[in-house]
Residue frames as qw, qx, qy, qz and C-alpha x, y, z in Angstrom:
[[0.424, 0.616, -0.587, -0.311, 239.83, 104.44, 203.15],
 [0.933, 0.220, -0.114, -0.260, 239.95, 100.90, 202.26],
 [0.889, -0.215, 0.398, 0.074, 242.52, 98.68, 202.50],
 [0.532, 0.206, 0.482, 0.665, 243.54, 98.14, 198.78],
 [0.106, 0.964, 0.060, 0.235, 243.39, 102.02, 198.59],
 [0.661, -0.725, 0.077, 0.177, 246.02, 102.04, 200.92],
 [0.514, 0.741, -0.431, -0.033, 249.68, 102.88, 199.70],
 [0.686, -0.409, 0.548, -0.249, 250.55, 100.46, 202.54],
 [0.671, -0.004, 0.739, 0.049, 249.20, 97.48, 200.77],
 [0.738, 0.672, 0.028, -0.054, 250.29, 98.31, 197.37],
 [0.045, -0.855, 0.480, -0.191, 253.41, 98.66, 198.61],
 [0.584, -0.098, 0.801, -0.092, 253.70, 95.05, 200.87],
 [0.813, 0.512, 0.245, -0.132, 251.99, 93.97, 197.25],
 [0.402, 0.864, -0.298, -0.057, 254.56, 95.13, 195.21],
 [0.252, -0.487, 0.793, -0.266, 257.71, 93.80, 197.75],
 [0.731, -0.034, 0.673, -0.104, 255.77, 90.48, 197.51],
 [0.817, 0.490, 0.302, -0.004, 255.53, 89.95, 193.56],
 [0.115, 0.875, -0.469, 0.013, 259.35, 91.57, 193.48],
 [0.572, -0.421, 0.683, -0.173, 260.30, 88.51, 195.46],
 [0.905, 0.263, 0.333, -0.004, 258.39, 85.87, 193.36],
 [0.651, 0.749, -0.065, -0.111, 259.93, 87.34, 190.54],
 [0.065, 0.652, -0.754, 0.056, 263.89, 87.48, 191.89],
 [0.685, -0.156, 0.689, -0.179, 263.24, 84.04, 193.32],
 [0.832, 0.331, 0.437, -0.083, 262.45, 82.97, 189.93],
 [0.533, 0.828, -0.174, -0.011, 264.81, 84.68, 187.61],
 [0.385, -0.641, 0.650, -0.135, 267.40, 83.38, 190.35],
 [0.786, 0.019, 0.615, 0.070, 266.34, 79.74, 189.68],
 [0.719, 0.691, 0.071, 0.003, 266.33, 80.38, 185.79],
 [0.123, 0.832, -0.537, -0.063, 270.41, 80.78, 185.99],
 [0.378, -0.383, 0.839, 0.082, 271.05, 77.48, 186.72],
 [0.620, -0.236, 0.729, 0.167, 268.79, 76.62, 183.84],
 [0.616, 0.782, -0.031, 0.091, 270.25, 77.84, 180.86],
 [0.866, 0.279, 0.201, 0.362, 273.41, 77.04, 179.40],
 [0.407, 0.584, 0.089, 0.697, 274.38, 80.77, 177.97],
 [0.491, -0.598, -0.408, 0.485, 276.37, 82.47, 180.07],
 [0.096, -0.214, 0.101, -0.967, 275.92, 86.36, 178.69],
 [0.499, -0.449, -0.397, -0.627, 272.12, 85.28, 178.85],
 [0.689, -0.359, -0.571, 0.266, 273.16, 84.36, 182.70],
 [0.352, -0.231, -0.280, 0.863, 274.35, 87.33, 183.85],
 [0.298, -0.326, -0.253, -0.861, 271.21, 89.36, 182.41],
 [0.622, -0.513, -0.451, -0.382, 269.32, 87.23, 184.69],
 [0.499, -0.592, -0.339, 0.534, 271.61, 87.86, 187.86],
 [0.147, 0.032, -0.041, 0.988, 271.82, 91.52, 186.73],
 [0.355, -0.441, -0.505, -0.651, 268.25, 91.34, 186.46],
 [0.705, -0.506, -0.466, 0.173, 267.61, 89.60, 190.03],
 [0.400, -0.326, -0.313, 0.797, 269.82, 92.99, 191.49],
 [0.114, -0.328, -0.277, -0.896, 267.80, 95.52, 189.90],
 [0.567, -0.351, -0.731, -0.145, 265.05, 93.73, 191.54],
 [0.693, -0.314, -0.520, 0.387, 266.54, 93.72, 194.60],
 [0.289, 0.022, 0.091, 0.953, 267.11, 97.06, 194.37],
 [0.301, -0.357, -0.409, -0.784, 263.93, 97.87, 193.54],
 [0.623, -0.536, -0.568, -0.039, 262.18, 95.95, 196.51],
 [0.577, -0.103, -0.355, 0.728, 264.46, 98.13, 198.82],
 [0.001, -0.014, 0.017, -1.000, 263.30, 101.12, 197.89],
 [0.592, -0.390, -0.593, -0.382, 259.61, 99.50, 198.43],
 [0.629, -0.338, -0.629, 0.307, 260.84, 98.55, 201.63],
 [0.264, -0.105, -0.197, 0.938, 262.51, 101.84, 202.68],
 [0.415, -0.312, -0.069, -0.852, 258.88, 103.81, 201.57],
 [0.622, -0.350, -0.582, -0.389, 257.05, 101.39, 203.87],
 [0.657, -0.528, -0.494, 0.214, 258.96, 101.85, 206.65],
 [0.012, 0.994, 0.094, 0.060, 260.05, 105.37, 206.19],
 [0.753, -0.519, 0.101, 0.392, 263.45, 104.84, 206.74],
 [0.398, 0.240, 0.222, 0.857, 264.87, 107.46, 203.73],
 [0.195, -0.381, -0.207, 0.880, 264.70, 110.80, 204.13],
 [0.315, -0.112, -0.623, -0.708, 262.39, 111.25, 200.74],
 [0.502, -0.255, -0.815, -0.140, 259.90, 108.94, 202.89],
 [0.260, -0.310, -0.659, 0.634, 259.46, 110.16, 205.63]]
């Protein structure tokens, strides 16, 4: 099996374009003005974060689902 067949590296893929994305929706709070339209974008950046976790946790097996 191939590499990019691998759930491995769709996985380390995923976790890496999660990142860009919190990294950027992070910066985007300081620049806008409207603060409901701030907190969608740090509620957004914990979903994220949230999400990459549970990326992380199937990549290194560390939940009980994962293993």
């Amino acid at each position: 099996m191939s590499q990019k067949n691998s759930a491995q590296y769709h996985a380390q893929n995923i976790q890496r374009m999660l990142s860009d994305l919190i990294q950027h929706v992070r910066e985007d709070v300081g620049k806008v003005q409207e603060p409901k339209f701030q907190a969608l974008l740090e509620t957004s950046a914990e979903v994220l974060n949230g999400l990459r976790t549970a990326y992380e946790h199937y990549e290194k097996k560390s939940e009980p689902a994962f293993a």
